[in-house]
VOGU-3710 file (C-alpha; in Angstrom, 3 decimals, decimal comma):
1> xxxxxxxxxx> 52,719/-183,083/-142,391  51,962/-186,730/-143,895  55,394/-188,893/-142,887  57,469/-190,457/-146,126  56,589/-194,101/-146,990  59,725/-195,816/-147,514  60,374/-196,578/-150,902  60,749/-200,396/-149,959  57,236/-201,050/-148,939  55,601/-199,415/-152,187
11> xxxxxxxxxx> 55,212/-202,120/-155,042  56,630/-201,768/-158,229  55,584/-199,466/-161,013  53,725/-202,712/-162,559  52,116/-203,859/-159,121  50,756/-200,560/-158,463  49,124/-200,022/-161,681  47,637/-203,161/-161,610  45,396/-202,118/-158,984  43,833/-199,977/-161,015
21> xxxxxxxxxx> 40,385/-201,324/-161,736  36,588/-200,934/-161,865  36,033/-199,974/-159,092  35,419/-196,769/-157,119  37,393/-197,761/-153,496  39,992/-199,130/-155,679  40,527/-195,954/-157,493  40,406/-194,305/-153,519  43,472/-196,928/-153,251  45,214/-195,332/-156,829
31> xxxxxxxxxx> 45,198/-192,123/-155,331  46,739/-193,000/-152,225  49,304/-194,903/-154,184  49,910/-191,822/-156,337  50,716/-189,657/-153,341  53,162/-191,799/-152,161  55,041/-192,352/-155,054  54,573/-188,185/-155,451  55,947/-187,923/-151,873  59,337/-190,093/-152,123
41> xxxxxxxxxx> 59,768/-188,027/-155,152  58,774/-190,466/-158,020  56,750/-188,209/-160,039  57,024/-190,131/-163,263  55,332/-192,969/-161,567  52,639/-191,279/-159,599  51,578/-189,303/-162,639  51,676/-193,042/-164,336  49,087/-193,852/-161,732  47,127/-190,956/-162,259
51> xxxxxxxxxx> 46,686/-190,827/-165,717  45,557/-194,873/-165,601  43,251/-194,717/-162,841  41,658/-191,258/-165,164  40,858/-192,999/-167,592  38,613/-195,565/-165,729  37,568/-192,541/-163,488  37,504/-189,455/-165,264  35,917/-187,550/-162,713  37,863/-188,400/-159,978
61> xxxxxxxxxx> 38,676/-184,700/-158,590  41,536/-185,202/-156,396  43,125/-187,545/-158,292  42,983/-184,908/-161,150  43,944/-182,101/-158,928  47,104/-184,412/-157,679  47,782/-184,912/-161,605  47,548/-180,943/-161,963  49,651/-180,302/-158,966  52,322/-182,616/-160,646
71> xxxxxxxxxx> 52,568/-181,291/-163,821  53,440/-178,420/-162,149  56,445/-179,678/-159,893  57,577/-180,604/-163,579  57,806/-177,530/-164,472  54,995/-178,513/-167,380  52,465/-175,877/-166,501  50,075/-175,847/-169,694  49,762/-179,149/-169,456  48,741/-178,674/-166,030
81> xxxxxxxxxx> 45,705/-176,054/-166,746  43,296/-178,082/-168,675  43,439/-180,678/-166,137  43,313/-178,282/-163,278  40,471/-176,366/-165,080  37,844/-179,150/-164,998  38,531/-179,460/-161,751  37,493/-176,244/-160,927  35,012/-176,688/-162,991  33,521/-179,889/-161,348
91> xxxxxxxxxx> 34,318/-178,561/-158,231  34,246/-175,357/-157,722  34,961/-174,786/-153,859  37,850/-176,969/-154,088  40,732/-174,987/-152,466  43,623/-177,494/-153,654  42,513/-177,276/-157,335  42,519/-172,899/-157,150  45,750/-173,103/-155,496  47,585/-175,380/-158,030
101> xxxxxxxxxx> 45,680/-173,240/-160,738  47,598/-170,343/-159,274  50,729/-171,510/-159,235  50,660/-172,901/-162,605  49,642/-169,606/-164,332  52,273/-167,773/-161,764  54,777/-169,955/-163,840  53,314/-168,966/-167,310  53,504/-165,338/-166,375  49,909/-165,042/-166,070
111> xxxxxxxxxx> 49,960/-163,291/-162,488  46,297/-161,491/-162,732  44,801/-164,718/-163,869  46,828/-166,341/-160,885  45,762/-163,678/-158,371  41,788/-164,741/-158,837  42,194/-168,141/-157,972  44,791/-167,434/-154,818  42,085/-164,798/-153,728  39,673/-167,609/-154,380
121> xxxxxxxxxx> 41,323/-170,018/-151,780  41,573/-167,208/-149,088  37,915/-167,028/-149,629  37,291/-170,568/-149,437  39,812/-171,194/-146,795  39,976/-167,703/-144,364  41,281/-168,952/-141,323  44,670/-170,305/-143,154  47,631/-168,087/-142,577  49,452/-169,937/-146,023
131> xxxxxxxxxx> 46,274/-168,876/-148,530  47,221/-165,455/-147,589  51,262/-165,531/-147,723  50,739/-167,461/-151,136  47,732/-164,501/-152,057  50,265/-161,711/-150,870  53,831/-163,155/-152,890  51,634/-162,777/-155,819  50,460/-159,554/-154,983  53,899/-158,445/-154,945
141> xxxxxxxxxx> 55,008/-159,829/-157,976  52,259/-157,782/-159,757  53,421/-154,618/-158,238  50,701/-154,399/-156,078  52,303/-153,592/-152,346  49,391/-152,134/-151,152  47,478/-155,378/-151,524  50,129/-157,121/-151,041  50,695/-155,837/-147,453  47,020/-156,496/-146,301
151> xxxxxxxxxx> 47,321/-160,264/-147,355  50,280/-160,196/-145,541  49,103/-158,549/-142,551  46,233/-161,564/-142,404  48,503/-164,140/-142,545  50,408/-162,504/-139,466  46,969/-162,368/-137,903  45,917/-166,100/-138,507  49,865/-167,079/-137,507  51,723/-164,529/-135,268
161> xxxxxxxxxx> 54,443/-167,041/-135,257  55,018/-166,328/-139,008  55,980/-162,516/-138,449  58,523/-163,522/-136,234  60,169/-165,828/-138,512  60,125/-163,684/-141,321  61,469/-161,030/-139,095  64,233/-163,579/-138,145  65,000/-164,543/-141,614  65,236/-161,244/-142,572
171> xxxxxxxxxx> 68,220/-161,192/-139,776  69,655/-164,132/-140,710  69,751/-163,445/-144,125  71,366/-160,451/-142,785  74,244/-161,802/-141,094  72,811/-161,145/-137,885  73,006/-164,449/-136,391  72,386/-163,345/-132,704  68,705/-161,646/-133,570  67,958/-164,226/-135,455
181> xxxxxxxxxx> 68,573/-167,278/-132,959  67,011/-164,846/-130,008  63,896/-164,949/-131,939  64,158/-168,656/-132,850  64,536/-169,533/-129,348  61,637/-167,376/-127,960  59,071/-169,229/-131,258  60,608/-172,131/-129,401  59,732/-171,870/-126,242  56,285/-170,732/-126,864
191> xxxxxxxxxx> 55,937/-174,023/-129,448  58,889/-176,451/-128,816  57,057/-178,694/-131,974  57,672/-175,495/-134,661  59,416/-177,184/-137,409  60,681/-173,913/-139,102  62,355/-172,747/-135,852  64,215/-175,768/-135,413  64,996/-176,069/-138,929  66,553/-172,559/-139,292
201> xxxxxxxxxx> 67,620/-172,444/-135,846  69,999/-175,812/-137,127  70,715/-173,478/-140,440  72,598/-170,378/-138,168  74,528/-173,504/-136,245  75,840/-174,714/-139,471  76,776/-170,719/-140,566  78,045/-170,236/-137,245  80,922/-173,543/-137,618  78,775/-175,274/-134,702
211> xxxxxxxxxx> 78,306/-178,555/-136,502  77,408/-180,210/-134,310  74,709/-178,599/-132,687  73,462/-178,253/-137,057  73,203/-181,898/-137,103  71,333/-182,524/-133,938  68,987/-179,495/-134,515  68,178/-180,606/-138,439  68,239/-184,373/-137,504  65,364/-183,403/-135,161
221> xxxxxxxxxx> 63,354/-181,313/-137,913  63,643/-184,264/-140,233  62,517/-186,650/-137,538  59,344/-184,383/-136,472  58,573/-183,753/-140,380  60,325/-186,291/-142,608  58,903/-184,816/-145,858  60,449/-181,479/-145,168  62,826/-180,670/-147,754  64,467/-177,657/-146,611
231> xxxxxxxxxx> 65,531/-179,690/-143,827  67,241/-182,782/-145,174  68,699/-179,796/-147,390  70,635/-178,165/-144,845  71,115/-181,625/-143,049  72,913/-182,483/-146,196  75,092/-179,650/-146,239  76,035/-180,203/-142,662  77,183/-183,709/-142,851  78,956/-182,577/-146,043
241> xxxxxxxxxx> 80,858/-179,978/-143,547  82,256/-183,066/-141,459  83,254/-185,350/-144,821  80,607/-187,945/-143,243  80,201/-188,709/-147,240  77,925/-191,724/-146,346  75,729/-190,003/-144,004  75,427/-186,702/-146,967  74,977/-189,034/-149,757  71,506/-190,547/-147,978
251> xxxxxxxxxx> 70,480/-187,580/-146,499  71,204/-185,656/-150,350  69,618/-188,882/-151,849  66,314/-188,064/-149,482  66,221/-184,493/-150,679  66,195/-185,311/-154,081  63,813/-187,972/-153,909  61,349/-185,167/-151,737  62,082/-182,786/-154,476  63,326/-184,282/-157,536
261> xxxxxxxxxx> 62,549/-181,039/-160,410  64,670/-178,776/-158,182  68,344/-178,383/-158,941  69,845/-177,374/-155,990  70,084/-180,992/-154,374  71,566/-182,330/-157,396  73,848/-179,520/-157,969  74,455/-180,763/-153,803  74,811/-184,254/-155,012  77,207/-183,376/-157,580
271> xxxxxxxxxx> 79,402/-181,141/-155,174  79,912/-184,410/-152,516  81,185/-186,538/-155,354  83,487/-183,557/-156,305  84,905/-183,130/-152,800  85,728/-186,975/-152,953  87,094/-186,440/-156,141  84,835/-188,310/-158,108  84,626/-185,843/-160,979  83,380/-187,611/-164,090
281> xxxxxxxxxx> 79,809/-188,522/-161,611  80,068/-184,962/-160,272  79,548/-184,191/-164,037  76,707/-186,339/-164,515  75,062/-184,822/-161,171  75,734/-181,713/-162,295  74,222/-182,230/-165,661  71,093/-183,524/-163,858  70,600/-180,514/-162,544  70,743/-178,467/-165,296
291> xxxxxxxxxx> 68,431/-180,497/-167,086  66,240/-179,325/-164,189  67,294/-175,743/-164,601  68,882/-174,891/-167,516  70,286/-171,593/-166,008  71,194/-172,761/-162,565  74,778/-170,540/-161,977  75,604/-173,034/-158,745  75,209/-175,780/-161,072  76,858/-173,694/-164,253
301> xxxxxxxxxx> 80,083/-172,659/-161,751  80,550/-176,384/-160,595  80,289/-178,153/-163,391  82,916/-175,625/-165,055  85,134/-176,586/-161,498  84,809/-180,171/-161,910  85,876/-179,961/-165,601  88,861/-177,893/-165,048  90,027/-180,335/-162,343  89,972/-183,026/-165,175
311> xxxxxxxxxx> 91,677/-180,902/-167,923  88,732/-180,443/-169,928  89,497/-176,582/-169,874  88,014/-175,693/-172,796  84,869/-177,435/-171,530  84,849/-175,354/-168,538  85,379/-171,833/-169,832  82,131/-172,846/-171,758  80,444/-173,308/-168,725  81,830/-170,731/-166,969
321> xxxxxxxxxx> 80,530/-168,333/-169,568  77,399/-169,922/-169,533  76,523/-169,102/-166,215  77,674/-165,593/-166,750  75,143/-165,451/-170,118  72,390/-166,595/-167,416  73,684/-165,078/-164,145  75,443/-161,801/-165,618  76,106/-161,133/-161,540  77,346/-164,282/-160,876
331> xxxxxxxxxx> 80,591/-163,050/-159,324  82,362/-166,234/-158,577  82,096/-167,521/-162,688  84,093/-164,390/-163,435  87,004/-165,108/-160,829  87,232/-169,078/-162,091  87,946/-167,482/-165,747  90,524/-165,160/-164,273  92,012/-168,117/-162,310  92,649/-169,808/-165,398
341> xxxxxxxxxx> 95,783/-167,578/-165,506  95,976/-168,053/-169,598  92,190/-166,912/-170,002  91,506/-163,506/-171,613  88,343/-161,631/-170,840  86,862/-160,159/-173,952  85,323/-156,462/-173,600  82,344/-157,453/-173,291  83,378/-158,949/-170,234  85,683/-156,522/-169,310
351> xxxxxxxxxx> 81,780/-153,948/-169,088  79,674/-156,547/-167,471  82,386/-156,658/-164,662  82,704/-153,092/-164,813  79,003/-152,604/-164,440  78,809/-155,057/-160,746  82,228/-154,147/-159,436  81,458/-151,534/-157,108  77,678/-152,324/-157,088  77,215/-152,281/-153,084
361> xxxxxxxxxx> 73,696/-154,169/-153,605  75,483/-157,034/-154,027  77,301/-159,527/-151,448  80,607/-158,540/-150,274  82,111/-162,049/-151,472  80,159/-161,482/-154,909  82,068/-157,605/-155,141  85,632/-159,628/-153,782  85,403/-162,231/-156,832  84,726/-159,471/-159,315
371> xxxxxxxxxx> 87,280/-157,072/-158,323  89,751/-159,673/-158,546  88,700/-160,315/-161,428  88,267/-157,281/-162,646  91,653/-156,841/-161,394  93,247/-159,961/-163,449  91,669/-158,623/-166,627  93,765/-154,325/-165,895  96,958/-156,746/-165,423  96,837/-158,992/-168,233
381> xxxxxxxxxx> 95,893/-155,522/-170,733  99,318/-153,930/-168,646  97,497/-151,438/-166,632  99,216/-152,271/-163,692  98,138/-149,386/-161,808  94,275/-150,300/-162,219  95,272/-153,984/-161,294  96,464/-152,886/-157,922  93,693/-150,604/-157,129  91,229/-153,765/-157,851
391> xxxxxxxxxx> 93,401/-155,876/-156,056  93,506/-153,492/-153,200  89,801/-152,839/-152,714  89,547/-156,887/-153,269  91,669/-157,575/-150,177  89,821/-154,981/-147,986  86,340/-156,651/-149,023  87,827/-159,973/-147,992  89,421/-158,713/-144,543  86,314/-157,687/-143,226
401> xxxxxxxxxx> 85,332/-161,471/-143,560  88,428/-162,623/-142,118  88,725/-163,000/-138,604  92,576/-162,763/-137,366  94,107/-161,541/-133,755  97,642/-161,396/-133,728  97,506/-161,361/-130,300  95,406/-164,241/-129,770  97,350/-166,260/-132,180  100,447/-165,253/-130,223
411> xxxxxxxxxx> 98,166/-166,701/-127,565  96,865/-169,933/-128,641  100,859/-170,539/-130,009  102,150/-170,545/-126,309  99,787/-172,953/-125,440  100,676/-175,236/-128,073  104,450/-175,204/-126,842  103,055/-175,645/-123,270  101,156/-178,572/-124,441  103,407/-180,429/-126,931
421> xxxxxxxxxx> 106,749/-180,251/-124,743  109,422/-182,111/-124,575  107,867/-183,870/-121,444  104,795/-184,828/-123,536  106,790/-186,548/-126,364  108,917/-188,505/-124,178  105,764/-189,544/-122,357  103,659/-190,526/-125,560  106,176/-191,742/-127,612  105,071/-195,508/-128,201
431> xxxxxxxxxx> 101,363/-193,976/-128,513  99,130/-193,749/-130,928  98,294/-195,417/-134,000  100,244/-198,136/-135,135  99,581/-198,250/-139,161  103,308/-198,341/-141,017  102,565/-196,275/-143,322  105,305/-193,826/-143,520  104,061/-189,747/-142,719  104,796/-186,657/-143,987
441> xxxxxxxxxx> 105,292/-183,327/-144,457  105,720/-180,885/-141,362  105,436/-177,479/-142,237  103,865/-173,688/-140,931  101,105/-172,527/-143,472  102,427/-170,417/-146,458  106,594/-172,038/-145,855  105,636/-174,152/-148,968  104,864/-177,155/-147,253  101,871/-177,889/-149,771
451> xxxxxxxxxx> 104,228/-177,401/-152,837  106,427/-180,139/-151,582  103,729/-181,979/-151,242  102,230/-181,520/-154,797  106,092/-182,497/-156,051  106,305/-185,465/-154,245  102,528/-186,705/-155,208  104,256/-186,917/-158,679  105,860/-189,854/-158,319  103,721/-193,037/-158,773
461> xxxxxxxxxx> 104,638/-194,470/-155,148  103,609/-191,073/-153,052  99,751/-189,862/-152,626  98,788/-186,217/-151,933  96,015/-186,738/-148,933  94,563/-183,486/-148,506  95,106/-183,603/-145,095  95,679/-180,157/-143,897  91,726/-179,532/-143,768  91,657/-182,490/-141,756
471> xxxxxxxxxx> 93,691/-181,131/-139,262  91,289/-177,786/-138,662  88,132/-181,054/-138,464  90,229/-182,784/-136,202  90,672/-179,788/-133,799  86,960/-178,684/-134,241  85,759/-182,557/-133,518  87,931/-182,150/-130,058  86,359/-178,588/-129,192  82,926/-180,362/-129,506
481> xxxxxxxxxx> 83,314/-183,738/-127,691  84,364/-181,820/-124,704  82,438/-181,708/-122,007  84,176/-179,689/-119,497  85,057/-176,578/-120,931  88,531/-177,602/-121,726  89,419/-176,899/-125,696  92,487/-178,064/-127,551  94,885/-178,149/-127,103  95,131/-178,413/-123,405
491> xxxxxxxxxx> 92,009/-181,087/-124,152  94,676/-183,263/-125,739  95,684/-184,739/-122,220  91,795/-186,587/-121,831  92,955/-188,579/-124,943  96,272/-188,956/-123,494  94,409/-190,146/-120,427  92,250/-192,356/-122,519  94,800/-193,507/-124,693  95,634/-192,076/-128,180
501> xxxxxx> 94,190/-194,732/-130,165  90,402/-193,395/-130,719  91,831/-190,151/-131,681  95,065/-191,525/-133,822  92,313/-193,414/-136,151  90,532/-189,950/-137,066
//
């Protein structure tokens, strides 16, 4: 894979077109510009640089190919055939220019046409494994298993590794972390340099809670392949996991610069600036991406969040209903109306929830957010007894998510009391962090202890911190900085060792 440029060393969009001039090595030098600017995400400016250097070079294939092929990252696909035909045209064994022809009639719903020129490239290009995973999605998209099978079978051929991590993948997607990582790990030790491994090996760590491990896996993939998008992805979502916002906002920054027409790393974007409760530029990320992807439901659902948090709740029952116009499944759009507590569903509502309640294609946490729901809309119309059963089924979706052992939180409780004892206290009580500022609320979870808090962040001279997340981060950091073996909280005596300080200023 070609490594990023930094944006810092590429001239200005004025600079770089200047060097387009008369001259056929300097219009070798446009098109290396171009892909630069095309691979730290600036499409506007490399298709600036195409279009310029065109004009003095009109038949300049790759440079007309790269044009094509960025046209269609714009989601601009007719725009993109006439340029990608005389290509083809010019150049007819050029494997690039049938590929991006592909794709671009894929996107106008022209999948025969498409088909010819991705069974073109597999001609052109038989000993790579991609030409026939690319030949073989389209395939399938026509219907056509059979065929679609066959190309897939070659590309398993060319690249046994690819079986096994689409055989993974399929686990993972699955739930079935342990398969999955066995296979990642044997890919691994066969090819320690596979990106995709390491990349979705990092992906079950950050499922799993192992953060960690996520960041150190990911941070390696984007090291070994620094244009690889899925990667600063997930990397992005991991750091988001430990509230490193400065560390997420570059790596989400890099992932929308790599792929700057796709919505889901502004929709990211958007969702880091909401957790920090920056909610009118959550908005304006969020907007971005719809004007990406008009029908984006992540995008839709958050945007609708970020407004309600604001008071703008008319705003957000818009968008809540606009995802569920564009993502009639979208389970967790329904459940944001319903948690409105004044919102009535209509009956049209009321039947599209009906439809996906009990619809066991879809993901358990999907089916949880529309029975309750579902559930919401029986109590508000006074069928109580419906409301309950929806409730009921609800809860039992959820519990088989939720992992809880009485008896090994009767367990982890008596260590707590054998840890923080009287002795302890008495022996730490001049430790720790020295800031004034005056702390808190103590309280067990559900004894109200965050209601309190809420009435007290009233007044202009108290602040609501949010802090009982930080607790669970503060306990997971501890669990992963250990290196014997030792967990919390018996692993509370190294710091006491150590001295509280380091830990106090978490």
């Amino acid at each position: 894979m070609r490594r990023q440029i930094s944006p810092a060393i590429i001239n200005s969009r004025e600079e770089s077109l200047k060097f387009v001039k008369k001259d056929p090595i300097e219009s070798k030098g446009s098109f290396d510009r171009a892909l630069r600017f095309f691979d730290n995400g600036d499409l506007t400016m490399a298709e600036e640089i195409c279009r310029a250097t065109l004009r003095e070079f009109p038949a300049e294939g790759k440079l007309q190919c790269l044009l094509g092929t960025i046209l269609v990252r714009q989601r601009r696909p007719a725009e993109a055939l006439p340029e990608l035909e005389e290509v083809i045209n010019n150049f007819p064994t050029f494997p690039k220019a049938h590929r991006e022809m592909g794709n671009a009639l894929l996107a106008l719903g022209r999948g025969s046409e498409a088909v010819v020129h991705l069974e073109r490239v597999t001609e052109l290009t038989p000993d790579h494994s991609v030409a026939f995973f690319d030949l073989s999605l389209a395939l399938s998209k026509l219907g056509r298993e059979d065929d679609a099978e066959k190309a897939m079978a070659k590309s398993y051929e060319l690249e046994p590794e690819r079986e096994a991590l689409m055989a993974a993948a399929t686990h993972q997607r699955a739930g079935r972390f342990g398969q999955a990582e066995g296979i990642y790990r044997q890919i691994l030790s066969r090819n320690p340099r596979n990106i995709s491994a390491i990349r979705l090996l990092g992906s079950i760590a950050l499922e799993m809670g192992r953060i960690r491990m996520a960041i150190k896996l990911l941070t390696q993939a984007t090291e070994m392949a620094p244009d690889y998008y899925g990667a600063w992805s997930d990397l992005a979502r991991a750091h988001m996991e430990t509230d490193d916002f400065e560390s997420c906002e570059s790596t989400v920054k890099r992932a929308i610069r790599l792929q700057p027409e796709m919505a889901y790393p502004h929709m990211m974007y958007g969702n880091l600036l909401s957790k920090a409760s920056r909610y009118q530029e959550a908005i304006e990320k969020f907007n971005d991406a719809l004007s990406k992807q008009p029908d984006h439901g992540g995008s839709l659902a958050s945007l609708g969040h970020a407004q309600k948090t604001i008071g703008l709740q008319n705003e957000a029952i818009d968008s809540y209903r606009a995802c569920i116009r564009s993502n009639p499944a979208f389970g967790e759009a329904y459940w944001s109306l319903a948690n409105l507590k004044t919102f009535r569903f209509d009956p049209e509502e009321i039947t599209q929830m009906e439809k996906y309640v009990d619809d066991d294609q879809l993901l358990d946490e999907t089916r949880v957010n529309f029975n309750f729901a579902l559930g919401k809309a029986k109590e508000d119309s006074g069928d109580y007894q419906g409301a309950f059963e929806r409730y009921a089924t609800g809860n039992s979706l959820r519990r088989k998510a939720e992992q809880y052992d009485p008896v090994q939180t009767e367990v982890i409780h008596d260590r707590i009391i054998e840890t923080f004892n009287e002795e302890f206290f008495a022996e730490n009580a001049n430790k720790g962090n020295p800031d004034p500022s005056p702390i808190f609320i103590v309280g067990l979870p559900r004894s109200g202890s965050t209601l309190i808090e809420q009435i007290l962040a009233s007044h202009s001279m108290v602040e609501g911190t949010f802090e009982l997340p930080d607790m669970a981060r503060l306990i997971r950091s501890i669990n992963e900085e250990s290196h014997d073996q030792e967990h919390y909280p018996e692993a509370i005596r190294r710091y006491v060792k150590d001295g509280l300080d380091q830990l106090s200023q978490k």
